[in-house]
C-alpha positions as CSV (number, residue, x, y, z in Angstrom):
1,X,24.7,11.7,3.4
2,X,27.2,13.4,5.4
3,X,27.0,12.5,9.5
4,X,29.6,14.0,11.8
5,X,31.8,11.5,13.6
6,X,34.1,14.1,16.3
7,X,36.0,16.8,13.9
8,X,35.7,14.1,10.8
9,X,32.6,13.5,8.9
10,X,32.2,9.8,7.6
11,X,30.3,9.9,4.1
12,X,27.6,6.7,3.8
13,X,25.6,6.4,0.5
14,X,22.0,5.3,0.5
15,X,21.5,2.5,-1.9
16,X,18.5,1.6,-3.3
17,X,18.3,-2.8,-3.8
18,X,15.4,-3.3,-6.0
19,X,13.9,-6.6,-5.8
20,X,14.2,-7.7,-9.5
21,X,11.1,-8.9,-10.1
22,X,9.3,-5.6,-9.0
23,X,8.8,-2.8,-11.4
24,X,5.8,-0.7,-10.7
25,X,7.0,1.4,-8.0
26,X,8.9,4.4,-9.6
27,X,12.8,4.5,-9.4
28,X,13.6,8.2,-10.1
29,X,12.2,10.0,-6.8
30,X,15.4,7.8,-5.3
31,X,17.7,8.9,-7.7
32,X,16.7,12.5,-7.5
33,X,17.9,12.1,-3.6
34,X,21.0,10.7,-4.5
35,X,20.5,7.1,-4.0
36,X,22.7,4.4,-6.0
37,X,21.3,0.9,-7.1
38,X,23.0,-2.2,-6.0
39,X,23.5,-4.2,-9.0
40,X,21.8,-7.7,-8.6
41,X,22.1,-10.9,-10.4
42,X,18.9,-12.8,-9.9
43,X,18.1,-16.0,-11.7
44,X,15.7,-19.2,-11.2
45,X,17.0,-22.6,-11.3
46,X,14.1,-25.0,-13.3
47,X,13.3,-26.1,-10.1
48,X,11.9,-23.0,-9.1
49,X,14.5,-22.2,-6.5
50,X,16.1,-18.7,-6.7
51,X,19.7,-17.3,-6.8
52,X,20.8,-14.1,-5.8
53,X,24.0,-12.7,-6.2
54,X,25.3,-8.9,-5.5
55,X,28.0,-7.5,-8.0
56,X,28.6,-4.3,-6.3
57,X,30.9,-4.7,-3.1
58,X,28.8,-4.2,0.1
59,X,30.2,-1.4,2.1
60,X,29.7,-1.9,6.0
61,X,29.2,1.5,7.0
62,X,26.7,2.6,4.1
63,X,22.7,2.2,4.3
64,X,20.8,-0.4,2.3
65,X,17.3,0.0,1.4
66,X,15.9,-2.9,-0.1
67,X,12.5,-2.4,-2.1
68,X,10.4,-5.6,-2.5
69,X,7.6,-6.1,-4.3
70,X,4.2,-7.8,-2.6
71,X,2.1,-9.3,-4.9
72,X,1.9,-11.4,-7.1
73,X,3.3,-14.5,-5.9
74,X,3.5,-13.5,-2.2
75,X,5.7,-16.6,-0.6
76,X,8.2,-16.3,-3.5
77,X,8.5,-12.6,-3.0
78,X,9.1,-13.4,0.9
79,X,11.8,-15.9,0.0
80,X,13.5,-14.1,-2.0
81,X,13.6,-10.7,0.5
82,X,14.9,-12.9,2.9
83,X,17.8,-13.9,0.9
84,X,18.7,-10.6,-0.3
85,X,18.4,-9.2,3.9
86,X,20.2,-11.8,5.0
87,X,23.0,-12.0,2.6
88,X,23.4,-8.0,2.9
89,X,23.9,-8.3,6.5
90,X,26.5,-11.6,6.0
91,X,28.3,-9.0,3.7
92,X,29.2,-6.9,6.6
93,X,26.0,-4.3,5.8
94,X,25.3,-2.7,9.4
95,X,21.6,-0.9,8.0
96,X,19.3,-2.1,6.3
97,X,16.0,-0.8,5.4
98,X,13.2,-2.8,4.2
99,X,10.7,-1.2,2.0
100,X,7.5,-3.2,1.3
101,X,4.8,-0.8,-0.3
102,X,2.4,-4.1,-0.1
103,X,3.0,-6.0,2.6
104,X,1.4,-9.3,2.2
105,X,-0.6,-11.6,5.0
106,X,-1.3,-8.1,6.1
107,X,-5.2,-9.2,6.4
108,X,-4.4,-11.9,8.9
109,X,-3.4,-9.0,11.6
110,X,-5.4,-11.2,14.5
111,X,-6.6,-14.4,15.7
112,X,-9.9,-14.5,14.0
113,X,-10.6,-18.3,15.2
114,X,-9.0,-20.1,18.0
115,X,-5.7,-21.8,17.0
116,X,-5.3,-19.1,14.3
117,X,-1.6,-18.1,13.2
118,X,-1.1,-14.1,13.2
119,X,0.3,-14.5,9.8
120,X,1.4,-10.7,9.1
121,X,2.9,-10.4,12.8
122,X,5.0,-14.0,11.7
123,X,6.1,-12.2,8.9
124,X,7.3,-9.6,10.3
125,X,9.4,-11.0,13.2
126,X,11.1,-13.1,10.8
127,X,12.7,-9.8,9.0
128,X,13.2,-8.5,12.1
129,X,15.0,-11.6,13.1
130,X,17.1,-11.4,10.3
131,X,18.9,-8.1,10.8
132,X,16.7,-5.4,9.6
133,X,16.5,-1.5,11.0
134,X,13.1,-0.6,10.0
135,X,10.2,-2.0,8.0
136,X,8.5,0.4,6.0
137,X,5.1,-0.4,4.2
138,X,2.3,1.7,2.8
139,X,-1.5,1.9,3.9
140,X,-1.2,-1.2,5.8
141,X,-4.6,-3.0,6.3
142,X,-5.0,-2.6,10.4
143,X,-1.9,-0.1,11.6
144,X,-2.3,-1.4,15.0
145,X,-1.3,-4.9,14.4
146,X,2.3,-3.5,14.8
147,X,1.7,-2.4,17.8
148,X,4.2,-4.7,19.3
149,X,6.8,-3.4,16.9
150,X,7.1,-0.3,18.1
151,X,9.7,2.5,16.8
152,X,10.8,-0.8,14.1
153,X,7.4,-0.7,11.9
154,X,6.0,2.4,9.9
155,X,3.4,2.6,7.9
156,X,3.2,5.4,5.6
157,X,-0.6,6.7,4.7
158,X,-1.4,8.2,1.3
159,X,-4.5,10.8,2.4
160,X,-2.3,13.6,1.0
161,X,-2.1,12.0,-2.3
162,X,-5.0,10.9,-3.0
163,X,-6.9,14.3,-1.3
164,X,-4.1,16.0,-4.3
165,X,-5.4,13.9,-6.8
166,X,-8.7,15.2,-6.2
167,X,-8.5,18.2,-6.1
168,X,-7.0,18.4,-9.0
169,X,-9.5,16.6,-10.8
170,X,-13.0,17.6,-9.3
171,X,-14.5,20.0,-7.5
172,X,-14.9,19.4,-3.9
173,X,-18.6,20.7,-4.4
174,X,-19.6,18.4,-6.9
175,X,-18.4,14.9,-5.4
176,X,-19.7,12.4,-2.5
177,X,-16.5,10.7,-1.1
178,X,-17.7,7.4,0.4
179,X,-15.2,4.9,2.8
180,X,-17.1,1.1,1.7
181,X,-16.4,0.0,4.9
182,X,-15.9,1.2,8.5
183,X,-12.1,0.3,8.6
184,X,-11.9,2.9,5.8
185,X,-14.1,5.5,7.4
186,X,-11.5,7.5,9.5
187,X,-9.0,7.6,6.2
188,X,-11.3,8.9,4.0
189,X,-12.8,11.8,6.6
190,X,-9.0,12.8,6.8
191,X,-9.6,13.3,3.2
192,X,-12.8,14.6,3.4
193,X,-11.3,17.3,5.9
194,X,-8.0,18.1,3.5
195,X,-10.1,19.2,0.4
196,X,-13.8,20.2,2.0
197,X,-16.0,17.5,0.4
198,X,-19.0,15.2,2.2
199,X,-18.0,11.9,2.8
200,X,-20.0,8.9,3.8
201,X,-19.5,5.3,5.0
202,X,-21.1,2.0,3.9
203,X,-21.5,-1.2,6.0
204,X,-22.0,-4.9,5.6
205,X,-25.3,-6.8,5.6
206,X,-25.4,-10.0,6.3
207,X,-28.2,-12.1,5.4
208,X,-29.9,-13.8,8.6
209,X,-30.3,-17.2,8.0
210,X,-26.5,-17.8,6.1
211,X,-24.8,-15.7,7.7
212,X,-23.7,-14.8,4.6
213,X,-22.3,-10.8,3.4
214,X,-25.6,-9.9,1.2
215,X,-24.6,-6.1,0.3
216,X,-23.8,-3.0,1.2
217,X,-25.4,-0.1,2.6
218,X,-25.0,3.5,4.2
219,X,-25.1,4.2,7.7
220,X,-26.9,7.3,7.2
221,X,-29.2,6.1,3.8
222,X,-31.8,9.2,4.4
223,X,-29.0,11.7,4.1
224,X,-26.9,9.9,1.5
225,X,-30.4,10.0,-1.4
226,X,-30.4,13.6,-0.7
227,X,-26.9,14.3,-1.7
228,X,-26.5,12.5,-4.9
229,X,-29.3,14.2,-6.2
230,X,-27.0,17.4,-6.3
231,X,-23.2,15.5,-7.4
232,X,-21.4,14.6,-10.4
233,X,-18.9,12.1,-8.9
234,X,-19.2,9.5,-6.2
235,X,-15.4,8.4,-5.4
236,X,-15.1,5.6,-3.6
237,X,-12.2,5.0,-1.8
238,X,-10.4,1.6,-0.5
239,X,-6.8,0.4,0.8
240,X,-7.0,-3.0,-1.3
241,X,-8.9,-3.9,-4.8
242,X,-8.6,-7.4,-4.4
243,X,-12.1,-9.6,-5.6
244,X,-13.6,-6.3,-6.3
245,X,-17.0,-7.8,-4.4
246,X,-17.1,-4.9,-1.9
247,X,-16.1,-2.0,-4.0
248,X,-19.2,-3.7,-6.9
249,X,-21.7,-4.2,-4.2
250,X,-21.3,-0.1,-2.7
251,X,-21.4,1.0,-7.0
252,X,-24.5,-1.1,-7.2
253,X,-26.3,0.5,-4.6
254,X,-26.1,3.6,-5.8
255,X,-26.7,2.9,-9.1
256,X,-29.8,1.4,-7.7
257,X,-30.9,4.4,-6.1
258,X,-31.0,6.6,-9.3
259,X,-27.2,7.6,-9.6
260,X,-26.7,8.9,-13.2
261,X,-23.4,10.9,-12.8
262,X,-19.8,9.0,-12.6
263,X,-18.5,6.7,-9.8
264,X,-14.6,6.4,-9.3
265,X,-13.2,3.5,-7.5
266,X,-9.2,4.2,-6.1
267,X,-7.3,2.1,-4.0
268,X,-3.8,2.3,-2.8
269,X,-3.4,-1.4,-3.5
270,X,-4.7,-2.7,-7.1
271,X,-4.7,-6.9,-6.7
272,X,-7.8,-7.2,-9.7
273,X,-8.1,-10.8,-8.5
274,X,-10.6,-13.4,-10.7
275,X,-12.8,-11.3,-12.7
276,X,-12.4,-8.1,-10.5
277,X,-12.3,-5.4,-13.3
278,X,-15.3,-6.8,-14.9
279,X,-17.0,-7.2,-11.8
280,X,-16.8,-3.4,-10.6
281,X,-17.7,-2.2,-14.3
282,X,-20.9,-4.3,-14.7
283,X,-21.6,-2.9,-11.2
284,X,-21.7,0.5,-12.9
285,X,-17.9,2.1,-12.0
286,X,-16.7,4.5,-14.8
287,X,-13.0,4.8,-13.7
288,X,-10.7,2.6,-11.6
289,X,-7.4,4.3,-10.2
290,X,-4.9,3.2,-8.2
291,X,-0.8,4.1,-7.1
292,X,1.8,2.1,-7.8
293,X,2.9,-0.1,-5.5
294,X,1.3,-3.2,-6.8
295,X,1.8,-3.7,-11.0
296,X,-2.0,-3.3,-12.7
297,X,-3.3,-1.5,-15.5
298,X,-4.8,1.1,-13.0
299,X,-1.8,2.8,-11.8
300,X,-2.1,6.7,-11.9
301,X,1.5,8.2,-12.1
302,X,0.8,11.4,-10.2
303,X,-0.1,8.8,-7.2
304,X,2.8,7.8,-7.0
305,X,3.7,6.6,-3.6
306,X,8.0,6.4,-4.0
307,X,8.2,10.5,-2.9
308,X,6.4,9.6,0.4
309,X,8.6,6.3,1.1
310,X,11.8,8.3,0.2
311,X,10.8,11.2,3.0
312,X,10.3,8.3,5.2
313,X,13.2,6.9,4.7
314,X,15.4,9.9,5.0
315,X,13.4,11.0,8.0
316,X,15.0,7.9,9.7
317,X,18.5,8.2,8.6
318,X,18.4,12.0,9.3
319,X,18.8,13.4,6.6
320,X,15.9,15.6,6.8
């Protein structure tokens, strides 16, 4: 990347620093835009502590866009991108990116209960603390717990993809898209509105005397039996497949209700905690998908989410 410095232009290179435990995220939409990777030595002692070592020379005035991977093992993964920021900047690197296409804690974005700790607001000031430019994550659970993070935080949402996807694969006549929650609704109506299909949102139930989540149901359950009657595909969309309990309970309903056609479960974030998978296909789900930035066996290469991170990224440095 070329930026103009008086009559002299000043050359930095990107380079990519891929966390070397994280390989599901794909590597060659970064190369296509010219990126170099930082060669890393990475080892565990039989402790369990970790090592880290860079074998390329860091060059102060170049950027540095550290990819790290989320899950599994969450407070390793933090470790571990703490040592690799922090060392880069001790090197003499001036900016650093940090790319975390799962962020985790990201579900603890308020004080639920008195005395509570914010853990994904923790997190983040700690990176922040250490040196870094921006933080740039993907389908975050509650955007607007980075609020306080203004012009430091991005969040890079994947309607475009998956609304792609779909219409790629169905037509927009013959499918109900469905948000299992209200925190999904808005996402999936952007969808709904990119590729012209009905969507609908489910809520929780919670049974009176526990207090206790007892299923799932429509808002609007009159309009919803009408629809399926007339399409092929109910796709039910999600940010994280963690426990699968939500995604299983919204499948069983409709299944309940006399659904014979096929029900599609995506999420941007595939965790398949416990018995997830097995969970959402007794519920009656055909087809799982999911992108890549969490390893699974659900991981759809044409949802890919590397493109949109590396637009993001160059959008920053201004290269584009």
């Amino acid at each position: 990347m070329l930026i103009k410095l008086g009559i002299t232009c000043v050359i930095k290179m990107l380079w990519l620093v891929k966390d070397p435990l994280y390989g599901s995220l794909r590597i060659r939409p970064f190369l296509q835009k010219g990126f170099r990777i930082l060669s890393i030595e990475h080892k565990v002692f039989p402790d369990g502590e970790e090592y880290i070592r860079f074998l390329d020379e860091i060059r102060e005035g170049d950027i540095y866009v550290i990819v790290l991977r989320g899950f599994p093992e969450q407070n390793n993964n933090i470790l571990r991108g703490a040592l690799i920021v922090d060392t880069l900047k001790d090197l003499g690197a001036e900016k650093v990116i940090l790319v975390w296409p799962y962020i985790p804690y990201a579900r603890q974005d308020k004080r639920f209960m008195p005395g509570e700790a914010i853990s994904i607001i923790t997190l983040t000031k700690v990176f922040i603390s250490l040196g870094i430019d921006y933080l740039i994550t993907v389908d975050v659970h509650n955007e607007k717990a980075f609020v306080q993070f203004e012009n430091k935080v991005f969040n890079v949402t994947t309607e475009g993809l998956w609304a792609k996807y779909i219409l790629k694969n169905f037509d927009p006549e013959k499918i109900a898209l469905v948000a299992p929650d209200r925190g999904r609704e808005s996402f999936v109506r952007r969808i709904s509105q990119i590729i012209g299909a009905r969507y609908f949102v489910f809520e929780k139930h919670r049974d009176l005397t526990t207090g206790r989540i007892s299923g799932h149901r429509p808002i609007n359950e009159g309009l919803i039996k009408d629809v399926i009657n007339y399409v092929d595909y109910v796709i039910i969309i999600d940010d994280i497949i963690a426990t699968g309990g939500t995604l299983a309970n919204v499948a069983s309903w409709f299944r309940k209700k006399g659904f014979g056609g096929e029900i599609i479960v995506c999420g941007t974030h595939g965790l398949f905690l416990g018995n997830a998978v097995d969970k959402l296909l007794m519920s009656g789900v055909d087809k799982i998908v999911t992108t890549d930035t969490v390893a699974n066996p659900f991981i759809c290469e044409e949802l890919s989410v590397a493109t949109l991170i590396v637009n993001k990224i160059l959008s920053l440095v201004g290269e584009v």
